[in-house]
C-alpha positions in Angstrom: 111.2 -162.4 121.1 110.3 -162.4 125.0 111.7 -159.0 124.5 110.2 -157.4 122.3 106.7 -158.5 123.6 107.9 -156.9 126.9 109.0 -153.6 125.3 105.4 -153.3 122.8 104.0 -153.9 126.5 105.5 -151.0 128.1 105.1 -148.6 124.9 101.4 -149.8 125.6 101.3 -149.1 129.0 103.2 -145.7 128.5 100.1 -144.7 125.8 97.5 -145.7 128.2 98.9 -143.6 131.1 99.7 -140.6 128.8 96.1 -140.4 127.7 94.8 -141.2 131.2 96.9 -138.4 132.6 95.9 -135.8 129.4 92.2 -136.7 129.9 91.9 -136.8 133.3 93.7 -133.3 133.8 91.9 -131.9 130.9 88.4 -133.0 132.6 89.1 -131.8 136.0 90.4 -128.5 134.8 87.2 -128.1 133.1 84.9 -129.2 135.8 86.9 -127.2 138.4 86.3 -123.5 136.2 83.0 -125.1 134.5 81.1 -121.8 133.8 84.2 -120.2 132.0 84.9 -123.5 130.0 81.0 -123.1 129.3 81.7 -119.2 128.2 84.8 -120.1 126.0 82.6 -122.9 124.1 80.0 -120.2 123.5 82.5 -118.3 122.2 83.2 -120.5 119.3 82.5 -120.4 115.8 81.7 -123.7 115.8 79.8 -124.8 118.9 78.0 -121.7 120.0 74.3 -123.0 119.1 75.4 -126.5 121.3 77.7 -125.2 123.7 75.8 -126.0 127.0 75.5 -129.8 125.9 79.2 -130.3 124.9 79.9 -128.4 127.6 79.1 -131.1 129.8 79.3 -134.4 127.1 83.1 -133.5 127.1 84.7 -134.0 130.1 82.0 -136.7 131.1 83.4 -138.3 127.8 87.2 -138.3 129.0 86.4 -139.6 132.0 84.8 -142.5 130.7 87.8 -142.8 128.2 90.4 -143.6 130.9 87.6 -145.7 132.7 88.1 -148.3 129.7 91.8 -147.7 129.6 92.8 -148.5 133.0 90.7 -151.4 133.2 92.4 -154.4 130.7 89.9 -156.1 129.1 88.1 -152.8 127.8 91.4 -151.1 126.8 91.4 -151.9 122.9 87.8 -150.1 123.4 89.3 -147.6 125.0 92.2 -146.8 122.8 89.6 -146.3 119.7 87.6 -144.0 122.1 90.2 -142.3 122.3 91.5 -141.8 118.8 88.2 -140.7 117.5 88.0 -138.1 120.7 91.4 -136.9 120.0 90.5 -136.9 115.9 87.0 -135.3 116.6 89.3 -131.9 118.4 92.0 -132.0 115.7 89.6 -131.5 112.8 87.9 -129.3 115.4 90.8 -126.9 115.7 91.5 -127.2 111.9 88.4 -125.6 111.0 88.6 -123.1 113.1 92.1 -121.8 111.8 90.7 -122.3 108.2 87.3 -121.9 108.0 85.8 -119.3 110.7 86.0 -115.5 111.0 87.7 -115.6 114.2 89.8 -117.9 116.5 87.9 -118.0 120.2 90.1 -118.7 123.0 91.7 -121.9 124.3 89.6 -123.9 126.8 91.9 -123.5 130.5 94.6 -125.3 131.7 98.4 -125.7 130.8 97.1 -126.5 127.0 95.7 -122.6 127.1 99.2 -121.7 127.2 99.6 -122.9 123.5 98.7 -121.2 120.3 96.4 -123.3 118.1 99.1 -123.8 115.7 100.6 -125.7 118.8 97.4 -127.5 119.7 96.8 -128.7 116.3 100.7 -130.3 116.2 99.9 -131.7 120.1 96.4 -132.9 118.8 98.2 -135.3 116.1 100.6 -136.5 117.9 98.4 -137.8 120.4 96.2 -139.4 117.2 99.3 -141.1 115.8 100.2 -142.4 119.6 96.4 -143.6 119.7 97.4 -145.8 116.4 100.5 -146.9 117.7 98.6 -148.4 121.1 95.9 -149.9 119.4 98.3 -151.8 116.5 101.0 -153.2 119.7 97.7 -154.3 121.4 97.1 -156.5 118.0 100.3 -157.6 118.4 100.2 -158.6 122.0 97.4 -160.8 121.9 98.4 -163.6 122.6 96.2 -166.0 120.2 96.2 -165.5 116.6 92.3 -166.1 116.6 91.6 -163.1 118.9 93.7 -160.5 116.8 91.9 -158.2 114.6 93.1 -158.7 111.4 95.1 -155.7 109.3 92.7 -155.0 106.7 90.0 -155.0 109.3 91.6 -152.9 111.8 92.6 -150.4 108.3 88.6 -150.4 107.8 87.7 -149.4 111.5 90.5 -146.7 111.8 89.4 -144.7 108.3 85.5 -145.6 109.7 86.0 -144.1 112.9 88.3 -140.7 111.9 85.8 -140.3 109.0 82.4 -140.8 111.6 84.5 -138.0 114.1 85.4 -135.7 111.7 81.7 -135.7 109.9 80.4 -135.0 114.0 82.8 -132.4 114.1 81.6 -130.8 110.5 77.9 -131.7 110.2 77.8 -129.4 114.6 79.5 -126.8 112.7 77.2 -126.3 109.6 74.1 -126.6 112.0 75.8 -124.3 114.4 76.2 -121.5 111.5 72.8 -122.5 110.6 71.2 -121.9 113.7 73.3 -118.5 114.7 73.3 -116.9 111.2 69.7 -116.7 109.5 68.1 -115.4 107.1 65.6 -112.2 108.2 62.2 -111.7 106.6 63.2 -108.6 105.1 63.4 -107.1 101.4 66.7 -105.5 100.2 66.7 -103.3 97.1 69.8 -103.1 95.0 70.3 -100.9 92.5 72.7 -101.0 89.7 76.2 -99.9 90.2 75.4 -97.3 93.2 79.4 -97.2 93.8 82.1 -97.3 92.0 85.9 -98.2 92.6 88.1 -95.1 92.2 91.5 -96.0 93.6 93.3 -98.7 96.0 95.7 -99.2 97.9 97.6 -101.6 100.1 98.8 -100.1 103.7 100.9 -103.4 104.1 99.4 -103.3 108.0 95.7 -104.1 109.1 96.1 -101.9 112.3 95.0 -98.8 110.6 91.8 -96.8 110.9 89.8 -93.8 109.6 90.4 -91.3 111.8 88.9 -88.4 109.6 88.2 -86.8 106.3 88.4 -83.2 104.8 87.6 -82.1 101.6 90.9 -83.5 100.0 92.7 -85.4 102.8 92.3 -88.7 104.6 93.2 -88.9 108.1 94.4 -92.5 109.4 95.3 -93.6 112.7 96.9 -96.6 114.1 96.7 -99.1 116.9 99.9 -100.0 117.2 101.9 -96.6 117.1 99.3 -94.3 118.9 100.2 -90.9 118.5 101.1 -91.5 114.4 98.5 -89.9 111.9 99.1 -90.8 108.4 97.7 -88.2 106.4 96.6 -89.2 102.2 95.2 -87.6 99.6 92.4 -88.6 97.5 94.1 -90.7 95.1 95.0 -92.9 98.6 98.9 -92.0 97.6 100.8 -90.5 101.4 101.4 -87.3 102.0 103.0 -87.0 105.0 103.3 -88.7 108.5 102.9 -86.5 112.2 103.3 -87.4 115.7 101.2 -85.9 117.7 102.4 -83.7 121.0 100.5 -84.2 123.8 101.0 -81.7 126.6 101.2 -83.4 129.5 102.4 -86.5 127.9 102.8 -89.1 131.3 99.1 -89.9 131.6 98.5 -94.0 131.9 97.0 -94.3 128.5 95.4 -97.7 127.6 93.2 -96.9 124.7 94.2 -93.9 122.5 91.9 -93.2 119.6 92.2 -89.7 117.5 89.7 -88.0 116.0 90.2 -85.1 113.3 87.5 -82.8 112.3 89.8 -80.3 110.3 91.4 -77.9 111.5 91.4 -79.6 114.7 91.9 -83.3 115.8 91.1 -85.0 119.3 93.4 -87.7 121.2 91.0 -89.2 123.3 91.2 -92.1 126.4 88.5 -93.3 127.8 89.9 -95.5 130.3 91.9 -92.7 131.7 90.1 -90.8 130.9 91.6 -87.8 129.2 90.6 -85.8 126.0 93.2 -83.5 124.1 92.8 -81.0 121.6 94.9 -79.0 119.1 95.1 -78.1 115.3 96.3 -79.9 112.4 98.7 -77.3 111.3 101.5 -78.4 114.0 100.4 -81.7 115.5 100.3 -79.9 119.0 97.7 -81.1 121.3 96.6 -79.7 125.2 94.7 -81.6 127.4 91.2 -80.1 127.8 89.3 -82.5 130.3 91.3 -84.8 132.5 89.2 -86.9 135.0 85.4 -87.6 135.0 83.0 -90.5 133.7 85.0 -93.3 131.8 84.0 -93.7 128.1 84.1 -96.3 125.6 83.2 -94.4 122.1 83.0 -90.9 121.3 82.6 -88.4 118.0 83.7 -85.0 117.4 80.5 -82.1 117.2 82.3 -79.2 116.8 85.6 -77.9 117.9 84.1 -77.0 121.7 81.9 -80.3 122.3 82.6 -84.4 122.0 79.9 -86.7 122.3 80.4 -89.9 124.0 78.9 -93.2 125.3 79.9 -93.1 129.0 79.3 -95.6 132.4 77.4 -94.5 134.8 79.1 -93.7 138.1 75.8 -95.2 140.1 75.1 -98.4 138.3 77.9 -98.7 135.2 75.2 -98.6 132.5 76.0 -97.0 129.6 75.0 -93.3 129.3 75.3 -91.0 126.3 76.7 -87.7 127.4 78.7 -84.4 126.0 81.6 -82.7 127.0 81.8 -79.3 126.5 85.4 -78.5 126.6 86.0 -75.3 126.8 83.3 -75.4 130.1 84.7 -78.1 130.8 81.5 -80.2 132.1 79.2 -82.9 130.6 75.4 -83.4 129.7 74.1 -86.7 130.0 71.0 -87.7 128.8 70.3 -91.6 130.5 66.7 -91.5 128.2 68.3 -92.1 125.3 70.2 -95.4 125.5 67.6 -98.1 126.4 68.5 -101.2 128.2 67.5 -104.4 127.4 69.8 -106.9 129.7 72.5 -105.4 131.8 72.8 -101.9 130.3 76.5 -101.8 129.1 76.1 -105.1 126.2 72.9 -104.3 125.2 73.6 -100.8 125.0 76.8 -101.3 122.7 76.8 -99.5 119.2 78.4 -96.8 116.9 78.2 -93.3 117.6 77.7 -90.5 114.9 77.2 -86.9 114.1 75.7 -85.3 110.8 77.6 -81.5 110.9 74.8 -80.6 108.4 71.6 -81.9 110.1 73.4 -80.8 113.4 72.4 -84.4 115.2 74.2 -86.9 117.0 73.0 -90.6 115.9 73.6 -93.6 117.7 73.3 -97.0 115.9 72.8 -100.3 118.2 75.5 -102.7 117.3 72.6 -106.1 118.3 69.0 -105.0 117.5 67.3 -103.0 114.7 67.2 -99.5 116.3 68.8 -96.1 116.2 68.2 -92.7 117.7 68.6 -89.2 117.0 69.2 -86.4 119.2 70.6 -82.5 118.9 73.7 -81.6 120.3 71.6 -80.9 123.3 70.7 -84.3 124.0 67.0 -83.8 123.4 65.6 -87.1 121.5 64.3 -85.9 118.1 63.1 -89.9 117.7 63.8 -93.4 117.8 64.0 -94.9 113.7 64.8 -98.6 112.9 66.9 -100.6 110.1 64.8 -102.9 108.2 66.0 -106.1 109.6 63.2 -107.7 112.7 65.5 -108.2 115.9 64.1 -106.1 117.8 66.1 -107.1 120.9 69.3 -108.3 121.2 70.6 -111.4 121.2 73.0 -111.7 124.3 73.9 -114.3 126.9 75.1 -111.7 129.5 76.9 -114.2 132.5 78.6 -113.3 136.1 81.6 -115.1 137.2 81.3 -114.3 140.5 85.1 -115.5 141.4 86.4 -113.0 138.9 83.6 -110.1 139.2 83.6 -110.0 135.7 80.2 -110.4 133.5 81.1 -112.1 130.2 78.9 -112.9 127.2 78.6 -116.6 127.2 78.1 -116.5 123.5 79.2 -114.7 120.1 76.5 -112.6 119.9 74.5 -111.7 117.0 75.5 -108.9 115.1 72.7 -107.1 113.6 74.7 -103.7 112.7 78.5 -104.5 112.2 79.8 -100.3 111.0 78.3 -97.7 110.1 78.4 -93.8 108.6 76.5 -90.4 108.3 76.9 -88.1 105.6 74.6 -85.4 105.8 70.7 -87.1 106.1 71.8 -90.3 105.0 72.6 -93.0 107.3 74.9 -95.9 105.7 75.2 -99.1 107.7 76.7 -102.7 107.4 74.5 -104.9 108.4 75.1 -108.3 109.2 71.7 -109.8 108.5 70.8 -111.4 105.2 67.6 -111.0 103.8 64.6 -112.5 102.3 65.2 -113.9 98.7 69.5 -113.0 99.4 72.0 -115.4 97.6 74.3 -116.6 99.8 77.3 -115.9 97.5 77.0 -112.5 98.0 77.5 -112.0 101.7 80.4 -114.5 101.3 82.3 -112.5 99.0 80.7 -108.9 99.8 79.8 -106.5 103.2 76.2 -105.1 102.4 75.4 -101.7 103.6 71.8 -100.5 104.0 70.9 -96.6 103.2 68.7 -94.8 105.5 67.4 -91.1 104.8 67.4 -90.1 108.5 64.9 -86.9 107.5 62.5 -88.9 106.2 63.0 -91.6 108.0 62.9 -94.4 105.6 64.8 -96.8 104.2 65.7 -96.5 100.5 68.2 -99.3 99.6 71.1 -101.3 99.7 74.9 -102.0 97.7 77.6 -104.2 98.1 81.6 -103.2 98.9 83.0 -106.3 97.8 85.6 -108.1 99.8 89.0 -108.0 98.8 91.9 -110.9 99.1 89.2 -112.6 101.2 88.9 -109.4 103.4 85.5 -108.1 104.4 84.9 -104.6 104.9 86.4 -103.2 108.3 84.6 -99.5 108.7 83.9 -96.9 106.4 83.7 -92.6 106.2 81.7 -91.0 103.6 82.3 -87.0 102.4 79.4 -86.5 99.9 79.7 -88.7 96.9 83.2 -89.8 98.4 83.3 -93.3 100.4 86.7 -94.5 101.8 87.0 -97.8 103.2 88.9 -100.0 105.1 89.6 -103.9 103.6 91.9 -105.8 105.4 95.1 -103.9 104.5 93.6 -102.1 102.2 92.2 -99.0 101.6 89.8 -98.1 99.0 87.9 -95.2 97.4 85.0 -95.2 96.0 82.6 -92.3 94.1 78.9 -93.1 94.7 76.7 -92.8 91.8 74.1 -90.0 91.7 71.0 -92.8 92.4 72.9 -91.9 96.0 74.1 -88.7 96.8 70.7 -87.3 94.6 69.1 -88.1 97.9 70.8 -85.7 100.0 68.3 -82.9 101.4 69.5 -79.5 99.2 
């Protein structure tokens, strides 16, 4: 018997320490790199709206934890604390592999070095070891009187794992509250303005529109570079082509193709490099090698590529063409306005309009766009219908690193977009005035623009599909293609659209 009180002792002790050690080190290591714990928190689904608070409630929480534990008469106290922390970040970590968009990163340490899978499976272990220590301490008190009887101790467990897990849920629903509102704007939708045509499942989600003729679709990929995967309009595959690059032993990071039939682009902007060559053999020569780094770029014409480049003075973005037969750039610093630091705040989606000969350049985090010709002369400044009229960021420095970080998600006002001759399609991410929820759960909602007129006109919905939202999107006339998850889907808009482009 003597024993066996000895042995529930040292299981006890063995908890204690394990916790002390987990919380201790976990503390530290967040204190030590505090402003990049502070930019992970930001950076999740859950906590952005609160992230400077529990931030610092946290590790001064764990701390306090293995206060109580290492001192004997508040260790029962402690070991409760403890299961309801340890509860609070499993639920925590369950929500965000089941129930957010995306999965932030881990917050430092040797734990970072686990996938949240992993996390999850350490986080209930340690819950169950928290369960363990607190029933051998019932059964180590030493008078009968001073135990906490089973039904009792069953009451405060369920209490306590039901009070952390409704902490945990009730920060998340006022997080999503706070960063995701409704915008005093008016949508119109009109009846059936698209119309599913013909689907089909790529099997891989690292596919993406790299062009569009009058009966073929162009798709690159992510993960095999040089492949273009060529389908027709019924979305069935026609053929597959790897592109030759001449030279071919250039330190590519980011590869992105563009085709404008007859002739494609294989572009890097962190090289940077751009290649051209025709569609009828796949053969490609490098035509500009060198110069200003890029991020996003668009085809004009066979001779010209617009891009959103870094300044070589300051690092701001810059909107600038390459000519490459002249081989030399225009860059027009008027026409990308800086709100913050010049390379967030400048972020966006770059288009061109072959028929209204103007490039177009849509702000990814506030409600603006501007046109320009091919010259880079700004025909005007328009705006989408939604208020944010700047953006949202929380640009920070980490001066250790020299790296400037967002410290939160931000606030996407214009997720994608397209141009199809004066008619400006984009996704926006902003619900509206008088907008039922259910819809931008199961749909993506994309706002028409006549960029002539400069007016908005209305809006339709490309429903999600297997729980996919809408990735990015082409239009050809009355022809939208889009990319679902793995799938990619045609659509024929209805004449209430395509009646609006300018004869």
């Amino acid at each position: 018997m003597r024993f066996n009180s000895n042995l529930k002792s040292i299981i006890l002790e063995l908890i204690c320490l394990l916790y002390i050690f987990l919380f201790v080190y976990a503390a530290v290591s967040k204190l030590v790199d505090f402003e990049n714990f502070r930019i992970q928190l930001g950076q999740s689904p859950l906590l952005s709206a609160f992230a400077y608070w529990v931030s610092i409630l946290v590790p001064v929480t764990e701390l306090l934890i293995c206060t109580l534990l290492i001192i004997p008469r508040f260790r029962l106290t402690g070991l409760f604390a403890s299961y309801g922390l340890m509860v609070m970040f499993t639920v925590y970590i369950f929500i965000v592999l089941h129930y957010t968009s995306f999965v932030p990163c881990s917050c430092g340490g040797v734990l970072e070095k686990l996938s949240w899978t992993e996390h999850l499976i350490f986080n209930g272990i340690f819950v169950l070891m928290a369960v363990i220590g607190i029933i051998l301490y019932r059964l180590i008190t030493p008078l009968e009187k001073d135990r906490i009887k089973p039904q009792k101790l069953s009451f405060i467990l369920i209490g306590i794992g039901l009070f952390s897990s409704a902490v945990v849920i009730v920060l998340f629903i006022l997080s999503e509250n706070i960063v995701h509102y409704h915008n005093k704007l008016t949508r119109r939708f009109p009846h059936t303005p698209a119309k599913v045509i013909h689907t089909s499942n790529l099997k891989l989600n690292s596919y993406y529109i790299a062009g569009i003729d009058s009966d073929k679709i162009y798709l690159g990929n992510d993960t095999a570079p040089l492949l273009v995967t060529v389908l027709d309009q019924q979305l069935k595959q026609i053929e597959k082509k790897v592109i030759d690059l001449e030279p071919k032993d250039l330190p590519f990071q980011a590869v992105k193709i563009i085709v404008q039939s007859p002739y494609f682009f294989v572009l890097d902007g962190r090289v940077p490099c751009l290649y051209r060559g025709q569609t009828k053999d796949w053969k490609a020569r490098i035509k500009v090698r060198g110069g200003a780094y890029f991020t996003t770029a668009e085809a004009i014409d066979s001779t010209a590529v617009a891009v959103r480049a870094h300044s070589s003075i300051n690092g701001e973005s810059i909107l600038g063409v390459i000519d490459l037969d002249k081989g030399k750039t225009i860059l027009n610093p008027e026409i990308l306005q800086k709100q913050f630091d010049g390379v967030f705040d400048t972020d966006g989606q770059l288009l061109y309009s072959p028929e209204l000969k103007r490039i177009v350049f849509l702000y990814a985090y506030r409600n603006e766009f501007t046109v320009a010709d091919r010259d880079l002369k700004i025909d005007f400044r328009g705006n989408t219908i939604d208020t944010i009229t700047r953006a949202k960021l929380t640009v920070v420095r980490i001066k250790e690193k020299g790296q400037r970080k967002l410290a939160k998600p931000p606030l996407f006002v214009n997720k994608s977009s397209a141009v199809s001759k004066d008619l400006l399609f984009v996704n926006s991410a902003i619900p509206g005035h008088y907008e039922d929820d259910k819809i931008w759960k199961s749909a993506s909602i994309i706002d028409v623009y006549d960029i002539a007129q400069k007016r908005y006109l209305f809006s339709f919905c490309i429903y999600d599909i297997k729980g996919k939202k809408l990735k990015s999107f082409i239009i050809q006339g009355n022809k939208l293609i889009a990319l679902i998850g793995s799938h990619i889907v045609r659509y024929d808009l209805d004449e209430k659209i395509i009646s609006n482009y300018r004869k």
